[in-house]
N, C-alpha and C positions, 0 to 999 in steps of 0.2 A: 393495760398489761398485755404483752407479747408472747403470746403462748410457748412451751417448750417445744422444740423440734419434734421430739418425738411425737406431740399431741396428734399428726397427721401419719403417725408410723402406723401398718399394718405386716403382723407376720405372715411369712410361711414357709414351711421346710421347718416347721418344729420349732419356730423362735430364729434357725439360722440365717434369714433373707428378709429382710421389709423392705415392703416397698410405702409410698408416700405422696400424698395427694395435696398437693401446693395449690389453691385456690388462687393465681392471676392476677382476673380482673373480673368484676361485677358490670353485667354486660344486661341487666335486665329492662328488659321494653325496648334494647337498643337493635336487636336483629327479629326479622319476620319469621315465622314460621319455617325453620333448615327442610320440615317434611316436604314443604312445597317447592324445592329450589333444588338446582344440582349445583352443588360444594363441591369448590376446586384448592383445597390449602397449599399455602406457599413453608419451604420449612423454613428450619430455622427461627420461627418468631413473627416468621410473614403474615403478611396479610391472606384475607378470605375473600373470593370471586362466589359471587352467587347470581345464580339464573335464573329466571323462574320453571319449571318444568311444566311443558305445558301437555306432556302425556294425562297432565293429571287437573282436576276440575277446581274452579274457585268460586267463588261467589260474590255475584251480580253487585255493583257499588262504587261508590267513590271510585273507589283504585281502578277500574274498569280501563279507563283512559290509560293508567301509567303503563298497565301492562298489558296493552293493546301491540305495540310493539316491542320486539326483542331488545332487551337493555342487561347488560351485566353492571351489578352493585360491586364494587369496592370496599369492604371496610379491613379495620386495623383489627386486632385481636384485644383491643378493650374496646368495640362495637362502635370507633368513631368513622364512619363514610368518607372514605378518599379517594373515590373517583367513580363516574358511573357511565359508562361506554354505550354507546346507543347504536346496534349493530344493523345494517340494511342490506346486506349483502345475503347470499346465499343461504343455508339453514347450516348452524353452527352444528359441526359433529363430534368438540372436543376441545373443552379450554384447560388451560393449566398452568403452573409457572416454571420459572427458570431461576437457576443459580441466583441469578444478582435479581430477584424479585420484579420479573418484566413477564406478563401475563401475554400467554401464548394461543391466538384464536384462532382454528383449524375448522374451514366450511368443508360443503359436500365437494365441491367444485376443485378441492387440492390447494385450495390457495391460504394461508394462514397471516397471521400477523403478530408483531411483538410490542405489546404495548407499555409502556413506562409506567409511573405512578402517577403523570401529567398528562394521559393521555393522548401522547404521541405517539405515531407506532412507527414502524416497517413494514414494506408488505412481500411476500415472500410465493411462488409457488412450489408444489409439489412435480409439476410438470407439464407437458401434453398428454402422457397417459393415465395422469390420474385425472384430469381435466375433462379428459374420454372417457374412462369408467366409472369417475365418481371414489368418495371417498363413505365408506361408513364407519369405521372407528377409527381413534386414535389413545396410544399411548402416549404422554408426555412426561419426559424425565429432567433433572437437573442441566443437560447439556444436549441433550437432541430429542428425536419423536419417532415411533414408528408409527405408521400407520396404517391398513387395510383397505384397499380398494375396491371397486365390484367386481374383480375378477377373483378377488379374493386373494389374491396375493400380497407380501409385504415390502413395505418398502419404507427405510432408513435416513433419520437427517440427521447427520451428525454437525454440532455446532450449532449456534443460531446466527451463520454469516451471509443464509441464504447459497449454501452450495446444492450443487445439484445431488439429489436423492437416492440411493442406492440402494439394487434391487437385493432383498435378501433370499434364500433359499426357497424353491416355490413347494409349499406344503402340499398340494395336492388338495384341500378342501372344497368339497361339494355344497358345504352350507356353510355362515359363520358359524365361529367356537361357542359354544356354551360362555365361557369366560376369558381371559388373557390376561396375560401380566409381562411384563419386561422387567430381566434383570440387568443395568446397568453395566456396559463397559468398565467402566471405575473399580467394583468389586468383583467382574469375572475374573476368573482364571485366566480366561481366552485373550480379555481385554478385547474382546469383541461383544458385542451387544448379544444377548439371546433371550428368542423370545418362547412363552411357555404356553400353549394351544391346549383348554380342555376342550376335547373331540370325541365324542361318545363317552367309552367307558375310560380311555387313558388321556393321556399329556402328551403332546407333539413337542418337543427344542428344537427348533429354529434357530440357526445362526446363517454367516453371510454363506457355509460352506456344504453345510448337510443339514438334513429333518432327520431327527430320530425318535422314534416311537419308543417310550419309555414303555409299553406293554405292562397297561396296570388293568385293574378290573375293577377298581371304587366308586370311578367316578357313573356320571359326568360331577363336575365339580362348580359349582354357586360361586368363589371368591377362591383366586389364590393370589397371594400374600408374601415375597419377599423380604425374607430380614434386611436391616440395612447395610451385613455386610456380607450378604447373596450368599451366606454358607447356607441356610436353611428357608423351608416353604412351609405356609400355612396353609392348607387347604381343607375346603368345608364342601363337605356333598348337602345334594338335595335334601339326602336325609338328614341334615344334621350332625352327619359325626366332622369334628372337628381332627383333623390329623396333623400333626407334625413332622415333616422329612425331611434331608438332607436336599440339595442342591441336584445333587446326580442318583439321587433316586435309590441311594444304596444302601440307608441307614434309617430305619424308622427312630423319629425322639421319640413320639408322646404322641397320643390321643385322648379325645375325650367327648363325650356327647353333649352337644348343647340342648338337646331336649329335657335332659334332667335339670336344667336351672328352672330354679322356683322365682315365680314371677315375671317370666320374660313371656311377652305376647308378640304376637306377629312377626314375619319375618325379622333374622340378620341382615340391618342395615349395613354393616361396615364390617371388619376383619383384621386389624392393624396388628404392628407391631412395637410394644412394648421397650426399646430396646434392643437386644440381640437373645434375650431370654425370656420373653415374658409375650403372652397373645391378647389382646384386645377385641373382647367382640362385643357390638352392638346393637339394641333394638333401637324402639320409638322413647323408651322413657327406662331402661337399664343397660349399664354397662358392666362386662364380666372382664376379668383378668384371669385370665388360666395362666398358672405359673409353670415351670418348667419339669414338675412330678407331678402333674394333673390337679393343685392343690387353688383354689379360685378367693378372687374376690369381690367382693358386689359393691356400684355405687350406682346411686340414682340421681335420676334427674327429674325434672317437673314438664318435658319435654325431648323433642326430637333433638339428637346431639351429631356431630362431626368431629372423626378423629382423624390428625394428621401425625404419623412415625416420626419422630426425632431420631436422632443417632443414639441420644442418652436418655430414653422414655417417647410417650406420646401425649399429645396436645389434643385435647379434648373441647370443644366448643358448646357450651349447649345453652337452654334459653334465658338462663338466668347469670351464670357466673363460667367461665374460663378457667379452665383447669390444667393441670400438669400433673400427669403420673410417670413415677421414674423409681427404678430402684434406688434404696438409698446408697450413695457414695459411701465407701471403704472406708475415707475419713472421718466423715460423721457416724458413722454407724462404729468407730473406734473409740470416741469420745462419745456418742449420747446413748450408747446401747445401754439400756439399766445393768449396773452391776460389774460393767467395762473397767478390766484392771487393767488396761493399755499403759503404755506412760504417757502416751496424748492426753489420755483421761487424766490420768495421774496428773498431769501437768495443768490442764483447766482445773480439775482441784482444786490446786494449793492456788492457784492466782485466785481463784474464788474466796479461799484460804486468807489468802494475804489481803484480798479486799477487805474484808470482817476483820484484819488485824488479827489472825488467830494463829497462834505459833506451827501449826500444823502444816502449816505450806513449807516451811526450812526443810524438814524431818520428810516430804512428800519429794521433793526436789533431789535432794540426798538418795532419796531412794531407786530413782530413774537418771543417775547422773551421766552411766555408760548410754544409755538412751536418749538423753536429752535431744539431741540436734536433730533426730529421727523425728522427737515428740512433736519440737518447733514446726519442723516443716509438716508436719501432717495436722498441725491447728490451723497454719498456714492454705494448706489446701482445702480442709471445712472451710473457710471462712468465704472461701470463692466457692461453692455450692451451694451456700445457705441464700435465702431469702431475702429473709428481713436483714435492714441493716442492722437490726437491737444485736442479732446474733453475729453478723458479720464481726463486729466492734469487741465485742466478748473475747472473739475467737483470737483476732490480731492483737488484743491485746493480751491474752495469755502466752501468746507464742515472742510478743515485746521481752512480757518477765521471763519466760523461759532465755530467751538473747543471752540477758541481763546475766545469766550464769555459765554461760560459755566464753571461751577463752578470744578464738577463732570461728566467727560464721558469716558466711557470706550474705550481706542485707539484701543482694537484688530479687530474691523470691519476695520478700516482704514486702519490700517497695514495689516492685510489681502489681502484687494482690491489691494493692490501697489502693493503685490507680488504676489496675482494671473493677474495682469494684466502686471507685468511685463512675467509671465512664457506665457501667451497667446498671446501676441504678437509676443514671441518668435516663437510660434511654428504657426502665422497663417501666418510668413514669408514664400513669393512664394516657395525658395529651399526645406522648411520643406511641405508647401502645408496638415496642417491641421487646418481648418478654426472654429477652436471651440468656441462657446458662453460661455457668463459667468452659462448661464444652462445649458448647457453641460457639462462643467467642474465642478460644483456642483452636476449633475448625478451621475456622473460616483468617479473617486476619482484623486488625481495627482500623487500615483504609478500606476494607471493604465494607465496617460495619458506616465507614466516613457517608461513601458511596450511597449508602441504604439511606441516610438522611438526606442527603443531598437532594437523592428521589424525590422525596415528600416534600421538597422544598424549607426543609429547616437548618438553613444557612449558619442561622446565627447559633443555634450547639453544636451543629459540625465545625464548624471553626473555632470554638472553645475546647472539643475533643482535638482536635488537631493540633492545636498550642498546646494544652495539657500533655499531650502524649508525644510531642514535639516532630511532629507531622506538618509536612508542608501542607500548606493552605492551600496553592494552586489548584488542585480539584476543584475544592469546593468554592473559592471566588470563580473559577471559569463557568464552572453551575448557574451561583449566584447570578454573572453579569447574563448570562444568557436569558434566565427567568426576569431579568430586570428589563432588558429588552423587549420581551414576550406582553408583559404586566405596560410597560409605559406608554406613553401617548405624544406622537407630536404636539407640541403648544401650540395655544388656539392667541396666542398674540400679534400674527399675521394672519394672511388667508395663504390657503395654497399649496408651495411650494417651503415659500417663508414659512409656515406656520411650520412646516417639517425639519428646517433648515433647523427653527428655533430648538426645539423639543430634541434635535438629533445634536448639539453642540452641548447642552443641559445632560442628557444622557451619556455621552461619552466623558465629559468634565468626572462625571460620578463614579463612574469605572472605575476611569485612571486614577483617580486618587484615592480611591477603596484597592486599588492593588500596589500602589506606593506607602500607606500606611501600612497594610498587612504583610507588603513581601512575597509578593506575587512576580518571581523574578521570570519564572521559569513556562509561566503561561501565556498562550500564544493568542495573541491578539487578531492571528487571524483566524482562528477557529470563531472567536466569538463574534469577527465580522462577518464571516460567511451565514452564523444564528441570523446576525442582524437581517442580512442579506437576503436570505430565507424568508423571511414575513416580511419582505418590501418593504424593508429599512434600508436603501439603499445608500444613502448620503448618510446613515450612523454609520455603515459599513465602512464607507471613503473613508471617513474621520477614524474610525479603530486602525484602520490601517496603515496612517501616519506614525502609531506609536508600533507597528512592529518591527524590529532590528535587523529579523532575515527576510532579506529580499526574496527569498526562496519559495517562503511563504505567502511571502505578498502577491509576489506577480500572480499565480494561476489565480487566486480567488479575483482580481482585477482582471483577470481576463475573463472568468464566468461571467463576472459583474458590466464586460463588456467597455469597462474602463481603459478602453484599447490605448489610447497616447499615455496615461499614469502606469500603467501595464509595463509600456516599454521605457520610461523615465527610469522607473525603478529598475527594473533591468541593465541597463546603463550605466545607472549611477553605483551599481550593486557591484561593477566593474568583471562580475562571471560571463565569457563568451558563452557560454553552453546555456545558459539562461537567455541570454539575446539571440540567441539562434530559436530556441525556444519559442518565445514571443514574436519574432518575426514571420516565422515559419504558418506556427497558431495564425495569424491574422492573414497571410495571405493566402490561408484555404477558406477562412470565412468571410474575408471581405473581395470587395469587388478587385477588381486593377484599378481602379482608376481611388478608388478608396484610400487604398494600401498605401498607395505614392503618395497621395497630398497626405495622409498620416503620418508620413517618412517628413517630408518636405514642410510639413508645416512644425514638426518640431523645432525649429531651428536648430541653433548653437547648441541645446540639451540631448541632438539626435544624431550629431552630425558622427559618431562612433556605430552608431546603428548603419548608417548607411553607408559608410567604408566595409563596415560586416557583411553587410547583403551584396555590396558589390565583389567581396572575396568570393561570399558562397555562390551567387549567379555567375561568376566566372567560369568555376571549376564546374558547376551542377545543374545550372537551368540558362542556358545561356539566352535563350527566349523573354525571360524574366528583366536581364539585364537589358537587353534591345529596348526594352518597356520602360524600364525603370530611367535609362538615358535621355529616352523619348520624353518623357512626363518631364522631366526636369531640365528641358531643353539644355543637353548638355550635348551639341554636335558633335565638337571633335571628339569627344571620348564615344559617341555611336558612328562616326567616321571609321576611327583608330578599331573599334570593334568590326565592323562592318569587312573592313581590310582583313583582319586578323581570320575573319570565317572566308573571307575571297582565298587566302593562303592556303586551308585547311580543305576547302570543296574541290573536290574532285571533276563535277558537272562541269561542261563549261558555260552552261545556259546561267546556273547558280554562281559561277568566277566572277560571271561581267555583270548580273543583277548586280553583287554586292557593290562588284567596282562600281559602278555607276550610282548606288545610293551611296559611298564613301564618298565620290566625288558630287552627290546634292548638298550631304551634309557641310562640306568643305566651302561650296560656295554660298552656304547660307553666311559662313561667317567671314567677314570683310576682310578681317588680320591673318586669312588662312588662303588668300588669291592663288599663292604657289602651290601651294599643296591641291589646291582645286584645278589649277594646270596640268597638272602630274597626274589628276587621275582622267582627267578626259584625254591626255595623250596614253595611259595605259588603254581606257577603253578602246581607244581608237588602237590601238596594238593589237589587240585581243580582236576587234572585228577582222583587222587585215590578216591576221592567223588563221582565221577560223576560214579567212578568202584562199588565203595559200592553200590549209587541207585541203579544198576543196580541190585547186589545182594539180595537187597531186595526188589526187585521189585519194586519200586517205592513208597512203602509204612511209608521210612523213609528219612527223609529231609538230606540231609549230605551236598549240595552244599553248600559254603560261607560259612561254619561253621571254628571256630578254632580247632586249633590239641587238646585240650585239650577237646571242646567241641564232636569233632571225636569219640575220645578216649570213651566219657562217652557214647556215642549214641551206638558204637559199643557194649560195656559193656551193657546197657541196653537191646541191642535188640539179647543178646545173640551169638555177636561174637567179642568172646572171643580174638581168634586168629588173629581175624583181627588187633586188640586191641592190642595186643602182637608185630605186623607186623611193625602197627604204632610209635609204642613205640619204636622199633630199628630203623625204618629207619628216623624217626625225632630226634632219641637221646634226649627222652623225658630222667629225669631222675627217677630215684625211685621214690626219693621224692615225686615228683609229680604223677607219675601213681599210690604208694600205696594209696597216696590221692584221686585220681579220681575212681580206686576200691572201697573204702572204702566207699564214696558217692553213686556210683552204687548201689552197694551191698545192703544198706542199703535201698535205693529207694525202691529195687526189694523184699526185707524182706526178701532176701535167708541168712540168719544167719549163717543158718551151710555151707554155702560156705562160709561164711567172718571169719567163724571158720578156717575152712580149711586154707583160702589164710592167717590168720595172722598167721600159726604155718607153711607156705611152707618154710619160712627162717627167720632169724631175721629182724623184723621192721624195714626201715629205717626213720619210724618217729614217732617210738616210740607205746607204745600203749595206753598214753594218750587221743591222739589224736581220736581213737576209742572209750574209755569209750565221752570221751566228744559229740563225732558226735552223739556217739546211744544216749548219754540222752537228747540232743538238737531235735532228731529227734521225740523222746517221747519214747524211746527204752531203757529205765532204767536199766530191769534187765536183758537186755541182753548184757545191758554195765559190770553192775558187774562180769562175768565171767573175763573181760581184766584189773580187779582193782588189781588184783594180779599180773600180767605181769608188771607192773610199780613200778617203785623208788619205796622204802619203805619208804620216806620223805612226799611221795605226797598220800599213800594211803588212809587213814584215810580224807582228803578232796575229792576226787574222793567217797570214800562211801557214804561220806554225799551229795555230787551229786547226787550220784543213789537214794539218800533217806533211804540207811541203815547203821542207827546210832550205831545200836548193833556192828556191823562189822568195824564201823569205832574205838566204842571204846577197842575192842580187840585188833586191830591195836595198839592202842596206850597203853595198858598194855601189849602187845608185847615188845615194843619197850621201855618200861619201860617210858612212857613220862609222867609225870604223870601234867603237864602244860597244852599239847595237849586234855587230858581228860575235865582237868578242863574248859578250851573254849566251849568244845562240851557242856561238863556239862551246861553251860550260852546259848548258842545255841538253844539249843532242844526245839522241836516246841513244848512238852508236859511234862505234869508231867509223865506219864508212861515211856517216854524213861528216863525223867533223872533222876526217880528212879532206873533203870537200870544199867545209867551211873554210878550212884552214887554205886551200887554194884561193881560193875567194880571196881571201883576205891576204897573204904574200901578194897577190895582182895587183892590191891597191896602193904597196908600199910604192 
């Protein structure tokens, strides 16, 4: 038989308040002695850290060995051992937990750790200056820590991501505090962390901004105590009195002496809170509840006890059985209060009623009908508070037949209830040993209760809640495949390399088709290769990483993995520039040059997008690179074609002709490129005789990087002749072109009767059009008409009209008898006076 609810009911306030003492789990012979150990509880249903305290003496035996060295025990809150951390470092000054149940271990030295339920950790420090001063206490909270240094100053972490440490307001203390406490960020006002300093007779608050001396006279104070939702403090003087106050100091609640409880010995071990209304004090073998008008209640125990604050009660540990004291919930205490005319009540009733077939339930129903849907949901909520499932099943089903008479209600609270109370019983089962309320699991969320399994390695109900509750699986098979890694072993069917090959092809086989059955669409394959990767699974890793889709993901962990050529396959094939740039870049800071290249070069056909990449980006950005990379890949003309390309760009002329001359090695290493290797030893040879001209003209005329034609015209101008001459044969410049670049010269220089000279030293070869036209282009008119006669007699008569003499042109053409020629000009003529002229001209010929 399953007792009534109430059997665990205890009043006070007259009858109007009970609270209620929910026995757990039976934990007997399962935990050592709590007097001898410093107790760290986790909320929410967490597990318990225990140490041994070695301020205090044991006795010579067995055990001698185990607790020779510093070890923290692990167990679950029904006494089952999940993990036992064997610490060597520094002298621990402070463990504790966090949110998602990761066991937080803080040495002298600043440095801490965060360890899992699988004893893995993180490792974190505090800094250089707390490294330098040392650490002697710490606070740890749900989401960060303060801690105290030997300078006595505080300082702040917020998060557990391993960020750097923040000093908070420096208190000024000359010794440590009598006691301290921190009230969490989460429920200040400030939303800034503050911390609470007993310092002689008052309290110090501490935040990031000020210290303020709350100016009290009670203390020094033994234990102060934040509610959990930091509206109120519990503090306890040496003497004993137990006081109650506001937050800011302004409003005393309640006091009470602990020295009047009958039967308590030896110090207040502990000081908790109840809830938000109720105080929890403890010794070695009793526990007190001061209620909220000073009205108390006694339990015992057969031993030393640890209490951990819930939001909705406190969690009581002691050496026989696991407890929970809470006030009773509004719902049940509306339905099981003796004597409750509720319609909730009313309404269990008559379903009670109707069970026994007794007409009574019609007539009960009838009676609360305006009530009804008020009544449902508030059976509804008992039902998620209660316990046992006997009462669970009771409750859901009176709130069914209530349904059952309403018109319009909406099912989803109901449906809800049934399957958060199926998943909570699930997990407050002794093996699972997490005893969570239906507030606690409305806290928090039910992927993060997923999470909490997952911790402990219980794959296979986390993924039943997960389907139950229609929750991706992903989490928990990425867990899974990870612990499955950690747990298995290369096969011993080979030796070696094979033995690992084998065991790493077996392993990944199992994976993949544990996340193809369950629908693990969303999970990434390369988190769990980097796991693998991590314990020198290196070839499970390769193989995981086959089945992952984004290449995004793939490449860096192949590139940790130093999988350099698959690294850039996937990159490639993944067709993102930004990604190939990536892995290229990555590899040619960590490998050699000559590495890099045959990496490139030995991909073949799979690379050959890689290495038009690298030649874009060494083009625009490391052109040094490029020099290298042509090198290695004995690509001449393209380090010819380069080589040139920087001859163009260098300003040196020492750096112009190195390049020239290594553009034209290149040229002549390759047989099909003879011309182009002509072309550059006759540039070189240009560039030395430039560099001979500066010389000659003392620096006064530019000749380096110039063209042979531009040479040619510079020497002409600056008066060497000969040199000019020199050039002209050893480049096999031809006529053509040097009568042309003379003629230009010359004309520059206005030396006319040398252009006289040079056009009668032999016949023209191009002519001496080309002179009448350059002198009148030049503004040299009539000194073009002297070479109008040296030209075609077809073309003179328009070359005079060029020069601007028309008389001359139309002699020309009564020369030549044209009398058509005339007549043009005749239409032509810029004036009446020439072609009156014309007109003579032409009457002489008729």
């Amino acid at each position: 038989m399953v007792d009534h609810p109430t059997a665990t009911w205890e009043a006070m306030q007259d009858g109007n308040v009970f609270y209620r003492r929910q026995q757990l789990y039976s934990v007997a012979g399962k935990l050592p002695n709590l007097s001898d150990y410093i107790v760290a509880g986790c909320r929410h249903g967490g597990p318990l850290a225990l140490m041994r305290d070695t301020s205090k003496l044991i006795a010579l035996g067995r055990a001698t060995t185990s607790v020779s060295k510093t070890q923290i025990h692990v167990y679950s809150l029904a006494g089952e051992a999940l993990l036992i951390i064997s610490w060597e470092q520094a002298k621990i000054v402070r463990f504790g937990w966090t949110l998602d149940e990761r066991l937080v271990v803080l040495n002298e030295e600043g440095v801490y750790r965060l360890y899992d339920l699988q004893g893995d950790y993180q490792q974190f420090s505090l800094g250089a200056e707390a490294a330098e001063l040392g650490v002697i206490d710490a606070r740890i909270q749900d989401n960060g820590m303060v801690a105290i240094t030997g300078s006595l100053t505080l300082l702040e972490v917020k998060g557990w991501d391993g960020g750097r440490p923040l000093a908070l307001a420096n208190p000024g203390l000359s010794e440590p505090p009598h006691v301290w406490s921190v009230i969490p960020p989460d429920v200040n006002i400030s939303r800034h962390v503050e911390v609470l300093l007993s310092v002689e007779s008052t309290i110090l608050s501490v935040d990031n901004l000020e210290v303020v001396d709350q100016r009290l006279s009670r203390g020094p104070f033994t234990h102060i105590s934040p509610s959990p939702n930091g509206k109120s403090l519990a503090l306890l003087t040496f003497s004993g009195a137990l006081w109650i106050v506001s937050t800011d100091f302004q409003r005393s609640v309640d006091e009470f002496d602990t020295n009047t409880v009958p039967g308590a010995e030896g110090p207040i071990r502990q000081v908790e809170w109840c809830g938000n209304d109720a105080i929890l004090v403890t010794w070695d073998s009793l526990v007190l509840l001061v209620g909220p008008y000073g009205e108390t209640l006694t339990f015992a125990h057969s031993g030393p006890t640890f209490a951990v604050t819930e939001p909705d009660g406190v969690r009581i540990m002691g050496p026989e059985v696991c407890d929970m004291i809470q006030k009773v919930p509004a719902s049940s205490l509306s339905i099981f209060r003796p004597g409750s005319t509720s319609p909730s009540a009313i309404l269990y009733d008559a379903w009670e009623s109707f069970t026994q077939r007794m007409p009574k339930a019609d007539e009960s129903i009838r009676s609360i009908r305006p009530e009804l849907a008020a009544a449902v949901d508030e059976c509804i909520d008992a039902a998620g508070r209660e316990w046992e499932p006997y009462w669970q099943r009771r409750l859901l089903n009176a709130a069914k037949f209530g349904r059952g008479f309403l018109d319009l209600h909406n099912p989803t609270d109901f449906v809800n209830m049934g399957q958060t109370l199926k998943v909570l019983n699930a997990v407050r089962y002794y093996e699972i040993g997490i005893p969570l309320t239906y507030a606690q699991y409305m806290y928090g969320s039910p992927s993060q209760l997923v999470k909490r399994l997952t911790s402990r390695n219980m794959h296979l109900l986390a993924l039943r809640i997960s389907a139950f509750l229609g929750l991706k699986p992903d989490p928990v098979l990425k867990h899974w495949a990870s612990a499955k890694i950690l747990r298995s072993k290369p096969s011993t069917t080979g030796s070696g390399k094979d033995a690992e090959l084998t065991g790493d092809e077996e392993v990944c086989k199992v994976i993949v088709q544990k996340f193809e059955e369950l629908g693990g669409a969303d999970v990434s394959y390369a988190d769990i290769a980097k796991r693998a990767w991590e314990v020198g699974r290196s070839g499970l890793a390769t193989k995981l990483l086959e089945y992952e889709p984004r290449a995004s993901d793939q490449v860096p962990l192949l590139l940790t993995m130093q999988e350099d050529q698959l690294a850039l396959e996937k990159a490639v094939d993944s067709g993102d520039t930004d990604l190939v740039y990536h892995v290229l870049l990555h590899l040619h800071k960590r490998l050699t040059l000559g590495d890099f290249f045959r990496l490139i070069e030995s991909g073949g056909p799979k690379l050959v997008a890689a290495s038009r990449l690298l030649e874009v980006y060494a083009r625009e950005q490391n052109r040094d690179m490029l020099r290298d990379f042509y090198y290695s890949d004995d690509r001449r003309v393209e380090s010819a074609v380069l080589s040139l390309d920087e001859a163009s760009r260098s300003m040196d002329p020492g750096a112009k002709l190195a390049a020239v001359k290594a553009a034209q090695k290149f040229f002549s290493d390759d047989k099909d490129r003879a011309f182009e290797a002509k072309m550059m030893d006759e540039s070189t040879h240009l560039l030395t005789l430039q560099q001979q001209l500066e010389k000659e003209a003392d620096g006064k005329v530019e000749f380096f990087g110039k063209s042979v034609n531009e040479t040619i015209n510079l020497c002409l101008l600056n008066g060497m002749s000969k040199r000019a001459d020199k050039i002209k044969s050893e480049f096999k410049v031809s006529d053509k072109r040097f009568w042309y670049l003379k003629l230009h010269a010359l004309t520059a220089l206005r030396d006319f009767e040398a252009l006289e000279a040079f056009s009668k030293s032999k016949r023209s070869p191009i002519g001496y059009e080309a002179f009448v036209r350059h002198l009148v282009e030049k503004g040299h008119s009539k000194e073009a008409v002297r070479y109008v006669a040296k030209c075609d007699g077809p073309k003179r008569a328009e070359l005079y009209v060029l020069c601007g003499e028309w008389r001359m042109a139309g002699a020309v053409c009564k020369e030549r008898g044209d009398k058509k020629g005339l007549e043009d000009l005749r239409k032509k003529s810029p004036n009446s006076m020439i072609a009156r002229e014309l007109d003579q001209i032409a009457s002489s010929m008729k």
